[in-house]
Backbone as ProteinMPNN parsed JSONL, in Angstrom:
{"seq_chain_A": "XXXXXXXXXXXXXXXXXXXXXXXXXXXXXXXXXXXXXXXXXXXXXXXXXXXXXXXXXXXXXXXXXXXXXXXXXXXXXX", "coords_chain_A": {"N_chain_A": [[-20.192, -0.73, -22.657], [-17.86, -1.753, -20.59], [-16.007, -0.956, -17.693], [-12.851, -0.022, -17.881], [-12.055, -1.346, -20.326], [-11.358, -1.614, -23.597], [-11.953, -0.242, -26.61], [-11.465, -2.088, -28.794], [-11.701, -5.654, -29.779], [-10.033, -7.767, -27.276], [-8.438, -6.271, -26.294], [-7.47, -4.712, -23.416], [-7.652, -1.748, -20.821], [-5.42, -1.387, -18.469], [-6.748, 0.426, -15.302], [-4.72, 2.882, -13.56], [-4.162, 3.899, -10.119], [-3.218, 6.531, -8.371], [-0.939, 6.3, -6.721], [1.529, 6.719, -3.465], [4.457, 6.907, -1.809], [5.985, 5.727, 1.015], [7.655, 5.142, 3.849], [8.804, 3.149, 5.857], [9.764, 1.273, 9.182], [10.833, -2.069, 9.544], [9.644, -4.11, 11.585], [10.531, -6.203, 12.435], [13.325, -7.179, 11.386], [14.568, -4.277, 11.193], [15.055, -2.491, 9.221], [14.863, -0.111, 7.238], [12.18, 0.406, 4.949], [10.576, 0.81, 2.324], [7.171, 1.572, 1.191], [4.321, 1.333, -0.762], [1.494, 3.692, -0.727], [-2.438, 3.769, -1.171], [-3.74, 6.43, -1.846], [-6.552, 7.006, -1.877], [-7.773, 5.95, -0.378], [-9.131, 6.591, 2.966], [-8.737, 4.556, 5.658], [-7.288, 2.514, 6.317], [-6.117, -1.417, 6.553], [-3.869, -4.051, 5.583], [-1.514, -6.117, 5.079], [2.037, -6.309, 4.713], [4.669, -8.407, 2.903], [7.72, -7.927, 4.228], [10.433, -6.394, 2.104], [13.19, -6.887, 2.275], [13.871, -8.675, 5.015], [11.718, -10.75, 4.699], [9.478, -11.254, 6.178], [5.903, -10.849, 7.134], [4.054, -7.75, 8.048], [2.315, -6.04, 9.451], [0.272, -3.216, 9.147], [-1.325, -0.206, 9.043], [-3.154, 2.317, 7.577], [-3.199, 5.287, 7.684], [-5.099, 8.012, 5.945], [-5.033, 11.905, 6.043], [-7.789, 14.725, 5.86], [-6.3, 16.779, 4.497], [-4.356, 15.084, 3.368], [-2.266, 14.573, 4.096], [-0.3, 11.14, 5.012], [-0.296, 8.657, 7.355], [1.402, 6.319, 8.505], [1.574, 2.962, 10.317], [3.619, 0.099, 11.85], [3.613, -3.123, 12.176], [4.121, -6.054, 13.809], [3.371, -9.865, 13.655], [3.331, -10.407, 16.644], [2.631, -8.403, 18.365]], "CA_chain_A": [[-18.829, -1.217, -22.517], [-17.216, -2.381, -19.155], [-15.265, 0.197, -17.101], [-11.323, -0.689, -17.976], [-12.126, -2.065, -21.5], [-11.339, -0.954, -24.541], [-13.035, -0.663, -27.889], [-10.499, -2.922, -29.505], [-11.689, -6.802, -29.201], [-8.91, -8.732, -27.064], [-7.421, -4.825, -25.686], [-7.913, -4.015, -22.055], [-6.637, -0.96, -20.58], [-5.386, -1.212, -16.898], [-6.994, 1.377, -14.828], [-3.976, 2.639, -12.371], [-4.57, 4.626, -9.193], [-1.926, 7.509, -8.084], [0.077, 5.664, -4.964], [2.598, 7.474, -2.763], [5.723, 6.143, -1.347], [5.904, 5.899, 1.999], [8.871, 4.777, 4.576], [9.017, 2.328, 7.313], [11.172, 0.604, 9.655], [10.22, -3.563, 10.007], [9.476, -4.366, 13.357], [11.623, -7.815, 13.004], [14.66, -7.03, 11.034], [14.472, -3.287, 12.248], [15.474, -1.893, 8.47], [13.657, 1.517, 6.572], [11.684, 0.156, 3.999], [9.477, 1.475, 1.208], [5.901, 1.135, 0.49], [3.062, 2.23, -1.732], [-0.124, 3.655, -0.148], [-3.169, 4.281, -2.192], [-4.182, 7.9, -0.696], [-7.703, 7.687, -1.978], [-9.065, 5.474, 0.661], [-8.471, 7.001, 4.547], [-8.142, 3.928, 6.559], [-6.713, 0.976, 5.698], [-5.503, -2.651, 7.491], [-3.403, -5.063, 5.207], [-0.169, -7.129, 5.822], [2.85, -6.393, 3.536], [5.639, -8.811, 3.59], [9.048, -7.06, 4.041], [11.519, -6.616, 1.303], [14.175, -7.427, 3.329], [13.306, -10.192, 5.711], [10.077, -11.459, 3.943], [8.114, -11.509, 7.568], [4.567, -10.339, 7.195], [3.95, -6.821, 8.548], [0.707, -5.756, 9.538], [0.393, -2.513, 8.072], [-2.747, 0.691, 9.951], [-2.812, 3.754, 7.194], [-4.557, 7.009, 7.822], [-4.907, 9.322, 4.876], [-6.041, 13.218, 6.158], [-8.359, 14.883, 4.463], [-5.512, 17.423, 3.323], [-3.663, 14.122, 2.206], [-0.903, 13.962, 4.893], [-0.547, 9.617, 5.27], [0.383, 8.196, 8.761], [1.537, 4.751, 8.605], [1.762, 2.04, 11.995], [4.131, -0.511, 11.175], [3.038, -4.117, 13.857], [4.725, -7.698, 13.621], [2.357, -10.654, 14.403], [3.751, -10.646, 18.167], [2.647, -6.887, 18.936]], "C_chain_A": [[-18.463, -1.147, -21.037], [-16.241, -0.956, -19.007], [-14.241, -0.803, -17.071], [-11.482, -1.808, -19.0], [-11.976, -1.064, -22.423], [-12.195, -0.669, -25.568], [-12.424, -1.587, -28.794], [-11.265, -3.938, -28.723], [-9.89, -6.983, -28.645], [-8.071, -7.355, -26.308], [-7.622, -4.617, -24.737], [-7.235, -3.423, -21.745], [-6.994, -1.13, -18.857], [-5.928, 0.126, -16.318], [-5.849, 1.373, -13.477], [-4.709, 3.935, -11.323], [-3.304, 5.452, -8.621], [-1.651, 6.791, -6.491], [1.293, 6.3, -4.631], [3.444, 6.586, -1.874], [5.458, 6.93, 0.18], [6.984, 5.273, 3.06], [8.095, 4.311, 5.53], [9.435, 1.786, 8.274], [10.494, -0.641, 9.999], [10.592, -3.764, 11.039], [10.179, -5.594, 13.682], [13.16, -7.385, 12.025], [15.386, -5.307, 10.982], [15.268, -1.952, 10.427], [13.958, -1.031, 7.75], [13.859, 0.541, 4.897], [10.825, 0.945, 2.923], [8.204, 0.955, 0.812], [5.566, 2.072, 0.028], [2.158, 2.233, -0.846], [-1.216, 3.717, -1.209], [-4.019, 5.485, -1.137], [-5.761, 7.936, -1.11], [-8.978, 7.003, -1.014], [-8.076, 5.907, 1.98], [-8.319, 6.284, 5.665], [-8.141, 2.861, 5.692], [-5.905, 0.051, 6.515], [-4.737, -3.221, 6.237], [-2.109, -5.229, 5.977], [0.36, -7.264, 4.645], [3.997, -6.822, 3.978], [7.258, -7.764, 3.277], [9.791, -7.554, 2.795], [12.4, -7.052, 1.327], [14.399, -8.396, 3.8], [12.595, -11.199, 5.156], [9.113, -11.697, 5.397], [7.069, -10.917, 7.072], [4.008, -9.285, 7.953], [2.687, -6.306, 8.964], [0.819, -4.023, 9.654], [-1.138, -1.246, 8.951], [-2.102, 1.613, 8.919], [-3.91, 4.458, 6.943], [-3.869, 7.666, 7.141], [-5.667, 11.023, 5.718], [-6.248, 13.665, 5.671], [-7.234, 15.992, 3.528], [-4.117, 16.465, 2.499], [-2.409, 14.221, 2.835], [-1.615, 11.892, 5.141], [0.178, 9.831, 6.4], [0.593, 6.82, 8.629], [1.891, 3.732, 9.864], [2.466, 1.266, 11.43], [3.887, -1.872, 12.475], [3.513, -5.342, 13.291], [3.386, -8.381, 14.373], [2.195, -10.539, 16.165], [3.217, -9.372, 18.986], [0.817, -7.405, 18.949]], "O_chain_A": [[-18.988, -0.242, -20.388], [-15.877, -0.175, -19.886], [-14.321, -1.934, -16.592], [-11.166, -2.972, -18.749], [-12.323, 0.105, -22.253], [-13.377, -0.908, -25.319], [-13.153, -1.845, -29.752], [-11.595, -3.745, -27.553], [-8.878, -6.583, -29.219], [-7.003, -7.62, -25.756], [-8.534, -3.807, -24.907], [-6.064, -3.745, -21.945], [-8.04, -1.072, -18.211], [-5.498, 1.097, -16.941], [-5.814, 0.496, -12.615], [-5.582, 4.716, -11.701], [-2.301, 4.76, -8.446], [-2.255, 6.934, -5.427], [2.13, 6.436, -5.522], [2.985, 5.601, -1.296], [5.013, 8.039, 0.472], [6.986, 4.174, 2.505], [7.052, 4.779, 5.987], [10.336, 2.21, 7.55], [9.53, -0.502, 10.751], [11.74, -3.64, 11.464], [10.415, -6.009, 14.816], [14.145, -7.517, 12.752], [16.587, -5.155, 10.758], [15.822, -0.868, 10.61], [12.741, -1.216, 7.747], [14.786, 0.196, 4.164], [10.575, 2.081, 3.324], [8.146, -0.063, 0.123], [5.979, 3.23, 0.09], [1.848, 1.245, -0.181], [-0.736, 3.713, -2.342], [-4.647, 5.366, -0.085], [-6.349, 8.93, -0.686], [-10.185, 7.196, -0.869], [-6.866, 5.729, 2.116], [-7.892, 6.839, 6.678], [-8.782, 2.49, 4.709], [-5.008, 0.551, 7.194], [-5.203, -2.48, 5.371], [-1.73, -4.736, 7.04], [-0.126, -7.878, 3.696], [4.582, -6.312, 4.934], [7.614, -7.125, 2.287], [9.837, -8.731, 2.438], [12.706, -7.777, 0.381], [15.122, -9.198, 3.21], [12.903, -12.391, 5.178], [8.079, -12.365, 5.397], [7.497, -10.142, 6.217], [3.253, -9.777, 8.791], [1.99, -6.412, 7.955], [1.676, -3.661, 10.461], [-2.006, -1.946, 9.473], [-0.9, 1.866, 9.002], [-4.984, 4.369, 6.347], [-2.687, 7.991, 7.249], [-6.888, 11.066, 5.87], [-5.563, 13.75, 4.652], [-7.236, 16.084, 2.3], [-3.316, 16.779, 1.618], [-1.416, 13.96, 2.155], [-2.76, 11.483, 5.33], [0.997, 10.726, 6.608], [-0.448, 6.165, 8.687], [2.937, 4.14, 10.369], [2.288, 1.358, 10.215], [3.996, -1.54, 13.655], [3.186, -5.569, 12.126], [2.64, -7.891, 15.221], [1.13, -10.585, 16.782], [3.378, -9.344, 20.206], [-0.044, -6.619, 19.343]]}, "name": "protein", "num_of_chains": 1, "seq": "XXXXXXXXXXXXXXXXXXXXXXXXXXXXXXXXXXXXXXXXXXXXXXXXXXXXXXXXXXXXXXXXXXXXXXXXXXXXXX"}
């Protein structure tokens, strides 16, 4: 059986991953936002658009190994 299947035909169970909230301030409309990290990988690049604005954020997070996160917060222009 497949990892994140059930034993039920037609049933799949989502596998979730524990994510931590994390604060930001958007580098174009300059407001404290909220994201999710996923703490179990220690570097990470994506681009999350703001809640707020909707611009496209470009996003640097370092997990340490005792599981403090650091987050960079970078507009296209930076």
């Amino acid at each position: 059986m497949a990892a994140g299947t059930a034993r039920c035909p037609g049933l799949a169970v989502r596998l979730t991953m524990q994510q931590e909230s994390a604060y930001i301030t958007c580098p174009y409309c300059w407001e404290t936002i909220e994201i999710l990290v996923d703490p179990s990988e220690p570097a990470q690049q994506y681009v999350e658009d703001c809640s707020v604005c909707c611009h496209p954020i470009e996003l640097s997070v370092s997990v340490a190994p005792g599981g403090d996160i650091a987050v960079e917060a970078h507009s296209d222009d930076d």
